[in-house]
PDB file of N, CA, C and O in Angstrom, chain B, residues numbered from 101:
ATOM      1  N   UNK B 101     -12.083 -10.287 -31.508  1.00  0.00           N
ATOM      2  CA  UNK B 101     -13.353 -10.480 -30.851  1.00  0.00           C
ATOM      3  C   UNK B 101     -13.284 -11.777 -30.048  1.00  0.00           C
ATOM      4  O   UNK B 101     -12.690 -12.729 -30.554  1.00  0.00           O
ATOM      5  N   UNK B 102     -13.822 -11.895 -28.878  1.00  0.00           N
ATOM      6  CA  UNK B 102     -13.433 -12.927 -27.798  1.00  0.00           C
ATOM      7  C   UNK B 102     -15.567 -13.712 -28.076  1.00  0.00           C
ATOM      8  O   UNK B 102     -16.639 -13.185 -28.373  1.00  0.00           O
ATOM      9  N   UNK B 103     -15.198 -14.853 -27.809  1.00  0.00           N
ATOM     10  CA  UNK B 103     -16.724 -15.413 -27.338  1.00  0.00           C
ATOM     11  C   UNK B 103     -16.496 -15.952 -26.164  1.00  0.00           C
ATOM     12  O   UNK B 103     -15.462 -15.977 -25.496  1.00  0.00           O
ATOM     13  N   UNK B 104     -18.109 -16.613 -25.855  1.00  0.00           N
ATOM     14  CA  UNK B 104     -18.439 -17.059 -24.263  1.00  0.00           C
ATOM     15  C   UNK B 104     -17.951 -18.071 -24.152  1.00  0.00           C
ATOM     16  O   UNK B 104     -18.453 -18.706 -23.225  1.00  0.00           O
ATOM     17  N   UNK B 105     -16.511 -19.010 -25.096  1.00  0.00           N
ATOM     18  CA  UNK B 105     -15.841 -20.052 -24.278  1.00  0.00           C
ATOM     19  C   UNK B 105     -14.343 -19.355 -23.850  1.00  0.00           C
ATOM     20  O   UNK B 105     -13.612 -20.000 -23.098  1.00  0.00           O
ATOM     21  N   UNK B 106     -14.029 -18.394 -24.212  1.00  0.00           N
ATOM     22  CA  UNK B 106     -13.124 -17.622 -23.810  1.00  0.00           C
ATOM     23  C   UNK B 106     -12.686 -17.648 -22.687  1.00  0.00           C
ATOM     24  O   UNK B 106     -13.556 -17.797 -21.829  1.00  0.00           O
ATOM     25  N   UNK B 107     -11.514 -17.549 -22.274  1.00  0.00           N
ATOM     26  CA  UNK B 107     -10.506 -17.460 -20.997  1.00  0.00           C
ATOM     27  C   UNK B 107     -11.264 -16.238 -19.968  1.00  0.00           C
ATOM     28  O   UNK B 107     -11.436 -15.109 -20.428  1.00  0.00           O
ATOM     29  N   UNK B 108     -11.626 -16.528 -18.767  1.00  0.00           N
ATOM     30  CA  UNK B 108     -12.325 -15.475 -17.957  1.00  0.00           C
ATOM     31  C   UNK B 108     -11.318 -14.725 -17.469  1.00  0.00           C
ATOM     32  O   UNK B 108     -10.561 -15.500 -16.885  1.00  0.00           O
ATOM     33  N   UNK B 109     -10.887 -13.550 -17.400  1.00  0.00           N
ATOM     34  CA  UNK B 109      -9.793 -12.579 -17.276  1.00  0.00           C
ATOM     35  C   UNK B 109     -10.078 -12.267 -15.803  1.00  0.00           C
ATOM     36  O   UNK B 109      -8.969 -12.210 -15.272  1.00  0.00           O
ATOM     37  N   UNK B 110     -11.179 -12.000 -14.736  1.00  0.00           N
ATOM     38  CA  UNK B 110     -11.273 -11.797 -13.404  1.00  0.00           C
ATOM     39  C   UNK B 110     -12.290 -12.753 -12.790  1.00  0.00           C
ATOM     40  O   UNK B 110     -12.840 -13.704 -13.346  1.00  0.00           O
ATOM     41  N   UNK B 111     -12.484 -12.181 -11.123  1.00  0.00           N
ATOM     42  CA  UNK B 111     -13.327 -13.320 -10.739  1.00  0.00           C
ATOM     43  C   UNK B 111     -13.487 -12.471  -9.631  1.00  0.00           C
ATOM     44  O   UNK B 111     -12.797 -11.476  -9.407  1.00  0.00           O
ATOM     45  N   UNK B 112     -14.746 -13.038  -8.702  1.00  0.00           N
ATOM     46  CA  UNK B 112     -15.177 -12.641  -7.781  1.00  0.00           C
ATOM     47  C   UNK B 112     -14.668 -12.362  -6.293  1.00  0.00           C
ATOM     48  O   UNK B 112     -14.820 -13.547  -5.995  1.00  0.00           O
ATOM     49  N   UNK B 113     -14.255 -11.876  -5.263  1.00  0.00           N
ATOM     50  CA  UNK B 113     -13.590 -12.173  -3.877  1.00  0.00           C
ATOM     51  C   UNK B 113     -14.746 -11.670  -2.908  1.00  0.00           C
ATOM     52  O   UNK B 113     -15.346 -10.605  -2.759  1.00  0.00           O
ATOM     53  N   UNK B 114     -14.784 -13.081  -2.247  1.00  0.00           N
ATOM     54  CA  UNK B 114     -15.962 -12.986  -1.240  1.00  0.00           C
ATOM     55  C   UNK B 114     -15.578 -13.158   0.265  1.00  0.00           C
ATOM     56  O   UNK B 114     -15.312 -14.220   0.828  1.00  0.00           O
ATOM     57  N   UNK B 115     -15.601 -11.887   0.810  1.00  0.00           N
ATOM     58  CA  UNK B 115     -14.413 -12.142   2.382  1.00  0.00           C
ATOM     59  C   UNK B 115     -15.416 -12.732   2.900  1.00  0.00           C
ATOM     60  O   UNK B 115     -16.560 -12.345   2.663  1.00  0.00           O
ATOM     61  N   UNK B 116     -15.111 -13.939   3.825  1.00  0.00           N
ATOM     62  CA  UNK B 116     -16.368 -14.591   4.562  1.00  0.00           C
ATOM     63  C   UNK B 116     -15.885 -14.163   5.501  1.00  0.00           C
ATOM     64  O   UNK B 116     -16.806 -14.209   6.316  1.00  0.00           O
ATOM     65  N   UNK B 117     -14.709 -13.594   6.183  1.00  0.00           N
ATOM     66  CA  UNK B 117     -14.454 -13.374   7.725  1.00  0.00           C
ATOM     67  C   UNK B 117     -13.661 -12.314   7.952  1.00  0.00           C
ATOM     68  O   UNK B 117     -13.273 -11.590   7.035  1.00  0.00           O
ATOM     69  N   UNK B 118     -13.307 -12.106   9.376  1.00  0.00           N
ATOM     70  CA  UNK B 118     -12.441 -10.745   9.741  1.00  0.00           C
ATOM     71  C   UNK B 118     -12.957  -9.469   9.399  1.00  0.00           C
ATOM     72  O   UNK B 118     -14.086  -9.157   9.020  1.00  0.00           O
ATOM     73  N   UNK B 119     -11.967  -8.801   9.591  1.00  0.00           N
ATOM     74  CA  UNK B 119     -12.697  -7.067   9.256  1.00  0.00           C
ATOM     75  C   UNK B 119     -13.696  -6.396   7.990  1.00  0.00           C
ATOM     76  O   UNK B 119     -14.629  -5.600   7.885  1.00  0.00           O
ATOM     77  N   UNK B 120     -12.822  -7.301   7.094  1.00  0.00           N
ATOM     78  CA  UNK B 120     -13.977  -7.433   5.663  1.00  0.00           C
ATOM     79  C   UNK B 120     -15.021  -8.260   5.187  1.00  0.00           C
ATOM     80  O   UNK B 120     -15.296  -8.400   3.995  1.00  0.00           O
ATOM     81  N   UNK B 121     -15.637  -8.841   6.193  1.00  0.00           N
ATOM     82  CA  UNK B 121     -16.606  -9.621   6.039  1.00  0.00           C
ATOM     83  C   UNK B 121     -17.505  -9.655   5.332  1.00  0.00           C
ATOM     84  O   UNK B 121     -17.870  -8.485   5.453  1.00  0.00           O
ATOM     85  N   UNK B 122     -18.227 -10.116   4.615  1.00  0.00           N
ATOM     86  CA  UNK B 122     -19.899  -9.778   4.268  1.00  0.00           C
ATOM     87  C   UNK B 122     -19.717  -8.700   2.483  1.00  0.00           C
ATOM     88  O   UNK B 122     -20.649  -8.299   1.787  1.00  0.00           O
ATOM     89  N   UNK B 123     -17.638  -8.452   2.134  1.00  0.00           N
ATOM     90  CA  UNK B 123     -17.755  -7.231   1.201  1.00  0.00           C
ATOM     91  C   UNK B 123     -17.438  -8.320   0.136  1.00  0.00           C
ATOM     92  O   UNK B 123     -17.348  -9.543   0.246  1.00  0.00           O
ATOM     93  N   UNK B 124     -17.293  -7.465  -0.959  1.00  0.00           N
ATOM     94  CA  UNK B 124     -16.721  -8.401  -2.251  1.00  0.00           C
ATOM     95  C   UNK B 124     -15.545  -7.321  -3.045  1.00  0.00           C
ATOM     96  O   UNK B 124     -15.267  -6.160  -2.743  1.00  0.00           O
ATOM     97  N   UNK B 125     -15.122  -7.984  -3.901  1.00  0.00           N
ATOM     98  CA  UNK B 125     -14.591  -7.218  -4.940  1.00  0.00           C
ATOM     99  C   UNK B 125     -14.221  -7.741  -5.821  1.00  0.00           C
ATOM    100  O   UNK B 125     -14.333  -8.953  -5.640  1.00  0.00           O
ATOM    101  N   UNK B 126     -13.819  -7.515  -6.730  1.00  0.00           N
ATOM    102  CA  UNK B 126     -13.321  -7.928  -8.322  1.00  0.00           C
ATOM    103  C   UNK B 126     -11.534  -7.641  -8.207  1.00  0.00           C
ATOM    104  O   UNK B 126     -10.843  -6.663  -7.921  1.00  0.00           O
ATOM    105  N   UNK B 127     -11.276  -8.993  -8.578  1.00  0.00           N
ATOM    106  CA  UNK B 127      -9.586  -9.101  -9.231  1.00  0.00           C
ATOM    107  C   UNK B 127      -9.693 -10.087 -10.236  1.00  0.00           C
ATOM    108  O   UNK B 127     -10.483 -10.967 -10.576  1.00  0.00           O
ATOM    109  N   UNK B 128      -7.830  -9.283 -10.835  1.00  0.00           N
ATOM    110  CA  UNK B 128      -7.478  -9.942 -12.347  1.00  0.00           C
ATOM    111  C   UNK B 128      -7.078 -11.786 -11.960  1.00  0.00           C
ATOM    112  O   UNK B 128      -6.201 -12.225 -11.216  1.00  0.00           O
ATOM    113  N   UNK B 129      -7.981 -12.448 -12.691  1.00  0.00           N
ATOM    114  CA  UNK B 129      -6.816 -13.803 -12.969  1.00  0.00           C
ATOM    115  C   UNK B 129      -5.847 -13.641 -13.650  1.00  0.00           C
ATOM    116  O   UNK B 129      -5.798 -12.991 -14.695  1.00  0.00           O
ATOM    117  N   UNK B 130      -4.531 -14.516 -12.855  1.00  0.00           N
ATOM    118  CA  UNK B 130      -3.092 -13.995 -13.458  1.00  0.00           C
ATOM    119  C   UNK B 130      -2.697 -15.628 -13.492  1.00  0.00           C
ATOM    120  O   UNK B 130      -2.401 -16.497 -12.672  1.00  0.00           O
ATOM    121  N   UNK B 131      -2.918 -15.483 -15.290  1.00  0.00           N
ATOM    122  CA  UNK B 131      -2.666 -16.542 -16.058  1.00  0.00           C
ATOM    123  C   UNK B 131      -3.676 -17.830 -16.013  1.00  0.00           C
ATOM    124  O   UNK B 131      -3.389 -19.013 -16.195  1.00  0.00           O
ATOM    125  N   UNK B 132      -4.766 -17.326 -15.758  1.00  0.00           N
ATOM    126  CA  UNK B 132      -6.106 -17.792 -15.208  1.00  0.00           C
ATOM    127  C   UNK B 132      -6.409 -18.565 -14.027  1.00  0.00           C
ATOM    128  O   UNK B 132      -7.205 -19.490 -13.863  1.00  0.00           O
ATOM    129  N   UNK B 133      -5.629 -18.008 -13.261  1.00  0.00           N
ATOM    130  CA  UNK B 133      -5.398 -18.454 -11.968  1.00  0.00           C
ATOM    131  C   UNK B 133      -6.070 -17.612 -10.934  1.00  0.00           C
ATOM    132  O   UNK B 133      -6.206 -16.417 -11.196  1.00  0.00           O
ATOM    133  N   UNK B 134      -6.634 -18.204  -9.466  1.00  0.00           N
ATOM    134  CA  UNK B 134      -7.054 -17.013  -8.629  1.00  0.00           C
ATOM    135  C   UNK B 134      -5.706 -16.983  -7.350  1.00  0.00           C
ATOM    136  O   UNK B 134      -4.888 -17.844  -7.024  1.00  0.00           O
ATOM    137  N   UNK B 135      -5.880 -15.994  -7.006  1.00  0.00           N
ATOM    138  CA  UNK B 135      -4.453 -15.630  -5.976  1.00  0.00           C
ATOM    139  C   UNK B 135      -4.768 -16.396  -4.924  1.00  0.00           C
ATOM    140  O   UNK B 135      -5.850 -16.395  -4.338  1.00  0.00           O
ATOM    141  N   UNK B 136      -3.517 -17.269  -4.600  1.00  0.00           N
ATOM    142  CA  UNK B 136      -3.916 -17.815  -2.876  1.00  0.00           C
ATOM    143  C   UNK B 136      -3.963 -17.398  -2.054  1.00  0.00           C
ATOM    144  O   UNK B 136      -4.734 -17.945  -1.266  1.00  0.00           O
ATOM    145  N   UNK B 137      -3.179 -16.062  -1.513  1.00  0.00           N
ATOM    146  CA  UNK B 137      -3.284 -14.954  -0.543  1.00  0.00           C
ATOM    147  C   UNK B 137      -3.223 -13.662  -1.721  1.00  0.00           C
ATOM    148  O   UNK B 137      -2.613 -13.478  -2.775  1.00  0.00           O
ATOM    149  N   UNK B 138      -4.461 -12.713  -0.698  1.00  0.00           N
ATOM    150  CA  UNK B 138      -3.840 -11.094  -0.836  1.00  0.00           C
ATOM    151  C   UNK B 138      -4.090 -10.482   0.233  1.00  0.00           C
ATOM    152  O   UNK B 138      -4.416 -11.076   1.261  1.00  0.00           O
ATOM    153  N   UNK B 139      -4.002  -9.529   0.166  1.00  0.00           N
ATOM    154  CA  UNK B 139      -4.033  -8.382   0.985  1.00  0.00           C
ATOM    155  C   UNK B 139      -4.403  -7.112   0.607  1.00  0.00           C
ATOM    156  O   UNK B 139      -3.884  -6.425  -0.273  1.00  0.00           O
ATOM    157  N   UNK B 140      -5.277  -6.856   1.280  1.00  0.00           N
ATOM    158  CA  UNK B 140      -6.373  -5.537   1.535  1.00  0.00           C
ATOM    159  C   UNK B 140      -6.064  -4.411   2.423  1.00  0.00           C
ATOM    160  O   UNK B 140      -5.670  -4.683   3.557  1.00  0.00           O
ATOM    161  N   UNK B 141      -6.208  -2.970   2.006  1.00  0.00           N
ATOM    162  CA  UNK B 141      -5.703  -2.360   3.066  1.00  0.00           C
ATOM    163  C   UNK B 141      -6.990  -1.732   3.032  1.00  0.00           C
ATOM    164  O   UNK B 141      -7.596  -1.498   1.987  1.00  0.00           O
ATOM    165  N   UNK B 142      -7.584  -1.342   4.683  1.00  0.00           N
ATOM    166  CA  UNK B 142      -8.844  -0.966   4.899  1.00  0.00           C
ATOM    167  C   UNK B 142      -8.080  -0.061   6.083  1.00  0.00           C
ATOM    168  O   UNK B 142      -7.031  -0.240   6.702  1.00  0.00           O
ATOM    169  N   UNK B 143      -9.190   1.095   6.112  1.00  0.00           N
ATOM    170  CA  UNK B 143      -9.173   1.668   7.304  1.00  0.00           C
ATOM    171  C   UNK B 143     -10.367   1.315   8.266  1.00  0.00           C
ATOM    172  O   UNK B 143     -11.540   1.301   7.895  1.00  0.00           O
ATOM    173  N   UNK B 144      -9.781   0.924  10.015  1.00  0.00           N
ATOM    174  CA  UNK B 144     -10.465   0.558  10.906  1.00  0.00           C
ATOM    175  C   UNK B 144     -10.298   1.021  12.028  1.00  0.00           C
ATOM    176  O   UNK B 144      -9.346   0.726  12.751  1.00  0.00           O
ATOM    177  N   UNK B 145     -11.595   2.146  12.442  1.00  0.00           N
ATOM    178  CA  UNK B 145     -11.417   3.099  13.253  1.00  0.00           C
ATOM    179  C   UNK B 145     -10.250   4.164  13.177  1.00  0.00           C
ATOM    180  O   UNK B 145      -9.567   4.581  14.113  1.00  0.00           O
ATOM    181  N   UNK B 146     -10.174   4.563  11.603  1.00  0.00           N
ATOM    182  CA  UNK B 146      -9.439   5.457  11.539  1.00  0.00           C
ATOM    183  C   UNK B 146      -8.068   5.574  10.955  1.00  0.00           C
ATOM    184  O   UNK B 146      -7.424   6.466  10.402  1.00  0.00           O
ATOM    185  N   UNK B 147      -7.801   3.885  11.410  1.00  0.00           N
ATOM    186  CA  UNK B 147      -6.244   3.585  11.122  1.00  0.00           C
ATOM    187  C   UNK B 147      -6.300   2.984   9.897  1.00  0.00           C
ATOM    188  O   UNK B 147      -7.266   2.233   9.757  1.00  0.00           O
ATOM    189  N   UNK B 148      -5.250   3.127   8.578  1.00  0.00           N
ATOM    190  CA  UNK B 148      -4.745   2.039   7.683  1.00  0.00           C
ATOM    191  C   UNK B 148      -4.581   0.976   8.174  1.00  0.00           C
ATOM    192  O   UNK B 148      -3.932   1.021   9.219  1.00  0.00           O
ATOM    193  N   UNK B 149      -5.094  -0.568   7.669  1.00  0.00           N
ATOM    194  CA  UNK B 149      -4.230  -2.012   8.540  1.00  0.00           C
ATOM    195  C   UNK B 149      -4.297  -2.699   7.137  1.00  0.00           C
ATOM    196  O   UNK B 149      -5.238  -2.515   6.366  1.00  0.00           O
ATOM    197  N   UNK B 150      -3.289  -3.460   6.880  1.00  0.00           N
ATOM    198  CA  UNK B 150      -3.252  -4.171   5.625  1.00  0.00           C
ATOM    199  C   UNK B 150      -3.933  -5.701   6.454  1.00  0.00           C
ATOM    200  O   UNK B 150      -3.628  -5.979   7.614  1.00  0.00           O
ATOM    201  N   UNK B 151      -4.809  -6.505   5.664  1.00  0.00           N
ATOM    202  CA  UNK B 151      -5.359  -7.059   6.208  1.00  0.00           C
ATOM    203  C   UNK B 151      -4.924  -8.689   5.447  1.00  0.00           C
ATOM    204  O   UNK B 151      -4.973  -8.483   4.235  1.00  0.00           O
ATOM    205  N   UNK B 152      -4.624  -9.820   5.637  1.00  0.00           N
ATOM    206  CA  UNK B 152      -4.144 -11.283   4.895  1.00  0.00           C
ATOM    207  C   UNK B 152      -5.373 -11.864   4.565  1.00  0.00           C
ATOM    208  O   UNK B 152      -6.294 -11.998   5.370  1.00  0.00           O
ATOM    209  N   UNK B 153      -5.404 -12.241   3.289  1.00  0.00           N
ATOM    210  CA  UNK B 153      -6.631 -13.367   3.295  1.00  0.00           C
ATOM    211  C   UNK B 153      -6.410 -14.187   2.496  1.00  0.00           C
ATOM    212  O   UNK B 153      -5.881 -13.841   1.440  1.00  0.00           O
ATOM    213  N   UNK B 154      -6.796 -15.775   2.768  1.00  0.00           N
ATOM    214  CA  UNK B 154      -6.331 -17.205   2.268  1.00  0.00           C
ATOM    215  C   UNK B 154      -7.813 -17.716   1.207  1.00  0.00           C
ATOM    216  O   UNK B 154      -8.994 -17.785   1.549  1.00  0.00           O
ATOM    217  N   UNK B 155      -7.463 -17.878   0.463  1.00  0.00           N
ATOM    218  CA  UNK B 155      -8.581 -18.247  -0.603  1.00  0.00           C
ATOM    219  C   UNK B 155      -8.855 -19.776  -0.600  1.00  0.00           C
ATOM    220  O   UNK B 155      -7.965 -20.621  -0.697  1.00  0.00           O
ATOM    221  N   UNK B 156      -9.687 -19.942  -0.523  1.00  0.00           N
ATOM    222  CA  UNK B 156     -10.701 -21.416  -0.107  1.00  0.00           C
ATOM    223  C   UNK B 156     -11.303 -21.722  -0.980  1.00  0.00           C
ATOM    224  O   UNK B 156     -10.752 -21.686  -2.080  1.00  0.00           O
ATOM    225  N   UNK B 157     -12.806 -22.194  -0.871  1.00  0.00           N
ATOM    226  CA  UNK B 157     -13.846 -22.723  -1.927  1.00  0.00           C
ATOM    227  C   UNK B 157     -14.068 -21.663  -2.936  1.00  0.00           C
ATOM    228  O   UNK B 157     -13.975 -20.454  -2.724  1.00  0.00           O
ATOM    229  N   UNK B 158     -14.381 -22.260  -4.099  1.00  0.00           N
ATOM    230  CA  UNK B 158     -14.834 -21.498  -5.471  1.00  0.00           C
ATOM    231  C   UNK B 158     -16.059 -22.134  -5.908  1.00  0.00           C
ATOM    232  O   UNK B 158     -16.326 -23.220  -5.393  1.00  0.00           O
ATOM    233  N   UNK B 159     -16.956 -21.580  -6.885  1.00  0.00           N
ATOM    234  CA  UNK B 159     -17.736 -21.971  -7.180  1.00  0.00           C
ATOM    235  C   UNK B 159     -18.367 -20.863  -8.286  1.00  0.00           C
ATOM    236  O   UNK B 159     -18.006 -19.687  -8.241  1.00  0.00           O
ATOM    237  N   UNK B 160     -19.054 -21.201  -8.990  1.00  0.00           N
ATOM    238  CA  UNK B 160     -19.552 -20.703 -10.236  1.00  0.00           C
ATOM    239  C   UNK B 160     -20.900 -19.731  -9.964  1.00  0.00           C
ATOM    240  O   UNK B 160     -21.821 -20.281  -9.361  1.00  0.00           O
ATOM    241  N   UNK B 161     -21.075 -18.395 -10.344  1.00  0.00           N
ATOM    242  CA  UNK B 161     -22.344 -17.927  -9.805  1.00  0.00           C
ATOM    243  C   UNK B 161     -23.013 -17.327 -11.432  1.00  0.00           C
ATOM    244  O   UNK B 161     -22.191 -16.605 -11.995  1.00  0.00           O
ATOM    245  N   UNK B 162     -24.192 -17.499 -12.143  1.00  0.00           N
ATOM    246  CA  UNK B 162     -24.134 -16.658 -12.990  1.00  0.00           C
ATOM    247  C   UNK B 162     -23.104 -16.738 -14.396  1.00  0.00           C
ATOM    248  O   UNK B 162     -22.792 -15.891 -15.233  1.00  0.00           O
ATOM    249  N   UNK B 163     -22.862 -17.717 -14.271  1.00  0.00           N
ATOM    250  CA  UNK B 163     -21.081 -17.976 -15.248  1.00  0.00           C
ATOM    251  C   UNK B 163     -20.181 -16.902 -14.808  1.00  0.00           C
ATOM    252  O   UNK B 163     -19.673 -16.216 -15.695  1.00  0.00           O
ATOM    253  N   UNK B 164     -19.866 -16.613 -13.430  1.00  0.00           N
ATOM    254  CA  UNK B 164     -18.727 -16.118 -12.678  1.00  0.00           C
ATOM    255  C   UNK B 164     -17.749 -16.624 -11.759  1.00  0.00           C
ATOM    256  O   UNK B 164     -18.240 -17.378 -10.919  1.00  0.00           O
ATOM    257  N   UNK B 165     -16.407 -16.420 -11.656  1.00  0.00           N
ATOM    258  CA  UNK B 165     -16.242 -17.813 -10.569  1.00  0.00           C
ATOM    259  C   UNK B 165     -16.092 -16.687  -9.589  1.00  0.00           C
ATOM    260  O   UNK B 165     -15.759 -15.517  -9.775  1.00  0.00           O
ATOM    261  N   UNK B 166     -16.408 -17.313  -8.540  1.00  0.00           N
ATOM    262  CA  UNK B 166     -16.603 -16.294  -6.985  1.00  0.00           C
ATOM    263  C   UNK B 166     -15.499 -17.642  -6.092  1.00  0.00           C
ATOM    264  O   UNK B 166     -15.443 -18.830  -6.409  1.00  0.00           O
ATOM    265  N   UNK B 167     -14.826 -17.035  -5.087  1.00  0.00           N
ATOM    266  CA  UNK B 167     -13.841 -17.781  -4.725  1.00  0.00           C
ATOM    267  C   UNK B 167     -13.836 -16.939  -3.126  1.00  0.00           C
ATOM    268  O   UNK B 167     -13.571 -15.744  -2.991  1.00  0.00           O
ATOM    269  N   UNK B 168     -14.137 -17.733  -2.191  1.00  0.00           N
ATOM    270  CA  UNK B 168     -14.212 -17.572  -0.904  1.00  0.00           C
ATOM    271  C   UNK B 168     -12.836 -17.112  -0.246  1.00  0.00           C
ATOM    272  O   UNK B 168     -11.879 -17.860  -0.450  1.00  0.00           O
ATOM    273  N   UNK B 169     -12.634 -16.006   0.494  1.00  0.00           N
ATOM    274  CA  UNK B 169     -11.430 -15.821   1.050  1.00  0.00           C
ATOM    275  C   UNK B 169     -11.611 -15.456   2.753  1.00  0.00           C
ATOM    276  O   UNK B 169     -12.412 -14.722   3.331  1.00  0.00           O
ATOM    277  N   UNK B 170     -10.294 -16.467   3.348  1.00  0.00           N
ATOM    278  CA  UNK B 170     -10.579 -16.306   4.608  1.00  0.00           C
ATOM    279  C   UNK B 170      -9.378 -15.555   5.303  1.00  0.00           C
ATOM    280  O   UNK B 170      -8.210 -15.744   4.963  1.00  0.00           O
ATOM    281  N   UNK B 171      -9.797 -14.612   6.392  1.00  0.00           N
ATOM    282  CA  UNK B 171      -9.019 -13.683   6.707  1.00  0.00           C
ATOM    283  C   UNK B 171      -7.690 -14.605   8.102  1.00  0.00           C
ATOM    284  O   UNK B 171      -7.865 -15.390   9.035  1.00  0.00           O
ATOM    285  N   UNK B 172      -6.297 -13.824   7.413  1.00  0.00           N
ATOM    286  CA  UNK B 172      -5.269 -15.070   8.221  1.00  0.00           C
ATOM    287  C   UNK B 172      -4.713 -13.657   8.977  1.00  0.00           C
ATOM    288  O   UNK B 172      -4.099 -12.731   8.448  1.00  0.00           O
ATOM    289  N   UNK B 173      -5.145 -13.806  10.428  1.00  0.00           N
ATOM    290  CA  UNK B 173      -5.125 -12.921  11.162  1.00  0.00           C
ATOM    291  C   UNK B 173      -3.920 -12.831  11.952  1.00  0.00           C
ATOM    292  O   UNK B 173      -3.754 -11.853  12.681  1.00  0.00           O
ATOM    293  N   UNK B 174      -2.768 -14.070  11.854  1.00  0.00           N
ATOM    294  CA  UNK B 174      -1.496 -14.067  12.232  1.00  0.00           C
ATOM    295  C   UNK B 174      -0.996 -13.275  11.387  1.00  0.00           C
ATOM    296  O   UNK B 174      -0.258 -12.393  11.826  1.00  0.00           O
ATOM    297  N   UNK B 175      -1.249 -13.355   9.922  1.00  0.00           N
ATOM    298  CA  UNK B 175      -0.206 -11.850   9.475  1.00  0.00           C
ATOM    299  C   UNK B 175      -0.968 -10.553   8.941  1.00  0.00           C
ATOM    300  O   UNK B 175      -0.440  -9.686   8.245  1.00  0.00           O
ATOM    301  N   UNK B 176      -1.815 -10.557   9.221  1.00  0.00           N
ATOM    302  CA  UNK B 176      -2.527  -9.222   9.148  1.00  0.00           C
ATOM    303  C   UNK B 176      -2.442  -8.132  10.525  1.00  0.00           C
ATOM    304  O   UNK B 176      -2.209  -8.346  11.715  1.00  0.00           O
ATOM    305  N   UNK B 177      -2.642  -7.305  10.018  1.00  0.00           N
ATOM    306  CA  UNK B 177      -2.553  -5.995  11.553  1.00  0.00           C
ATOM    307  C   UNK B 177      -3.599  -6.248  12.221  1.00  0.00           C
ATOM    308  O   UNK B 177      -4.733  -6.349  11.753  1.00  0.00           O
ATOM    309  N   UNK B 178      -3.171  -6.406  13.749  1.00  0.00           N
ATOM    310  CA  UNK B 178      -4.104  -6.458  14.630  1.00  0.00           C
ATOM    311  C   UNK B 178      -5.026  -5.264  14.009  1.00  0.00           C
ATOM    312  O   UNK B 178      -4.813  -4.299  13.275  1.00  0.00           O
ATOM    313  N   UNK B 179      -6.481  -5.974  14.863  1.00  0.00           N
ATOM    314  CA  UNK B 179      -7.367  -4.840  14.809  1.00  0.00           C
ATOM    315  C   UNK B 179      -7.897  -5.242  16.732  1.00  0.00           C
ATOM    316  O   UNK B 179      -8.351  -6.154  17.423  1.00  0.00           O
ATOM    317  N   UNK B 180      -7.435  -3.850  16.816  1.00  0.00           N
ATOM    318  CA  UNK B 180      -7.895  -3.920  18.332  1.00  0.00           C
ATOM    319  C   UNK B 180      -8.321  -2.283  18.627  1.00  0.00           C
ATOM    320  O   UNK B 180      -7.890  -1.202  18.225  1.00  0.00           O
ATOM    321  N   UNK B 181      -9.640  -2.806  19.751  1.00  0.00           N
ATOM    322  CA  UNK B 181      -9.968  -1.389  19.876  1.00  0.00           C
ATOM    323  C   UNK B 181      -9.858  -0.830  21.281  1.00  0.00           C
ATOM    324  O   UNK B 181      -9.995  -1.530  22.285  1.00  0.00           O
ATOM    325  N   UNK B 182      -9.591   0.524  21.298  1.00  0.00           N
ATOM    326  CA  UNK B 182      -9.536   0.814  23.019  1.00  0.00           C
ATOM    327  C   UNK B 182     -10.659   1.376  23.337  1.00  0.00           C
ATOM    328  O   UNK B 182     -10.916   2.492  22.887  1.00  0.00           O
ATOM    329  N   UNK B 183     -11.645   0.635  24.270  1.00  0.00           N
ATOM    330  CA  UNK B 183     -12.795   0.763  25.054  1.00  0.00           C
ATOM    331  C   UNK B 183     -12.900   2.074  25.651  1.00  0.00           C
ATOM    332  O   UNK B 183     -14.013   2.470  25.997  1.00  0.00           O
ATOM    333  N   UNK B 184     -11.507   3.056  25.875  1.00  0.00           N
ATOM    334  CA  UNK B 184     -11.874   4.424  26.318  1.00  0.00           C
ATOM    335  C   UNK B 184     -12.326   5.230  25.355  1.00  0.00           C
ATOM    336  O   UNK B 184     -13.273   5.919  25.733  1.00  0.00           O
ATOM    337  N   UNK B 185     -11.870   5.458  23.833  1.00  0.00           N
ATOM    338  CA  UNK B 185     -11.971   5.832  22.585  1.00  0.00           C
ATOM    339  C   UNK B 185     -13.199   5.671  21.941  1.00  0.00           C
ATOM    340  O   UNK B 185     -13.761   6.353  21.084  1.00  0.00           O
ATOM    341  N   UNK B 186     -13.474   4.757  22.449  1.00  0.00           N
ATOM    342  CA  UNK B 186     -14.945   4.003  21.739  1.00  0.00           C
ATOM    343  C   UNK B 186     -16.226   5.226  22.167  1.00  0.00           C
ATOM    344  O   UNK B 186     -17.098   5.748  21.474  1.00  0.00           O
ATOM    345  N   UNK B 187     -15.856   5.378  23.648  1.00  0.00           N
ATOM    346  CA  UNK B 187     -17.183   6.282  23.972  1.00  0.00           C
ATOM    347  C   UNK B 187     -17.137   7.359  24.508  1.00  0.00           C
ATOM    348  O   UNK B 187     -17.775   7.900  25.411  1.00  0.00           O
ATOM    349  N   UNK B 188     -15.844   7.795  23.503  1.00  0.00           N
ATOM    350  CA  UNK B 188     -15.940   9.356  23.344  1.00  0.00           C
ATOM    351  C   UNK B 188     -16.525   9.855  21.857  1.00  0.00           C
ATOM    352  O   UNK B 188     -16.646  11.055  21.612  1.00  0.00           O
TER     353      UNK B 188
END
């Protein structure tokens, strides 16, 4: 049986930028650590793009830690759209 000073096993991911903006999700702390980069694969306009994101500020919400991630768009897949496609 674990209590509330216990080792927190996940934590919050809050994309503040790029294609995933505004979403969240839940990952494992590994070794109670939060990841400095991951990567997300989303579809945008159709296509798979694995997307980079750099983890920044943390902070406590609720007794949760939520940890800001910012999208590193040098190694993520372009997201570009073609203006003819769009308005068909």
């Amino acid at each position: 049986m674990t209590d509330s000073n216990s080792t927190e096993v996940e934590y919050l991911v809050e994309y503040v930028d790029g294609p995933l903006a505004g979403t969240t999700e839940r990952r494992a702390l590994i070794d109670g650590e939060v990841d400095e980069r991951i990567a997300s694969i989303a579809a945008v306009r159709g296509l798979e793009s694995i997307f980079w994101y750099v983890a920044g500020d943390e902070r406590v919400v609720d007794d949760e830690k939520v940890v800001e991630y910012r999208f590193d768009a040098g190694d993520s897949d372009p997201v570009q759209s073609d203006p003819d496609e769009e308005s068909l």
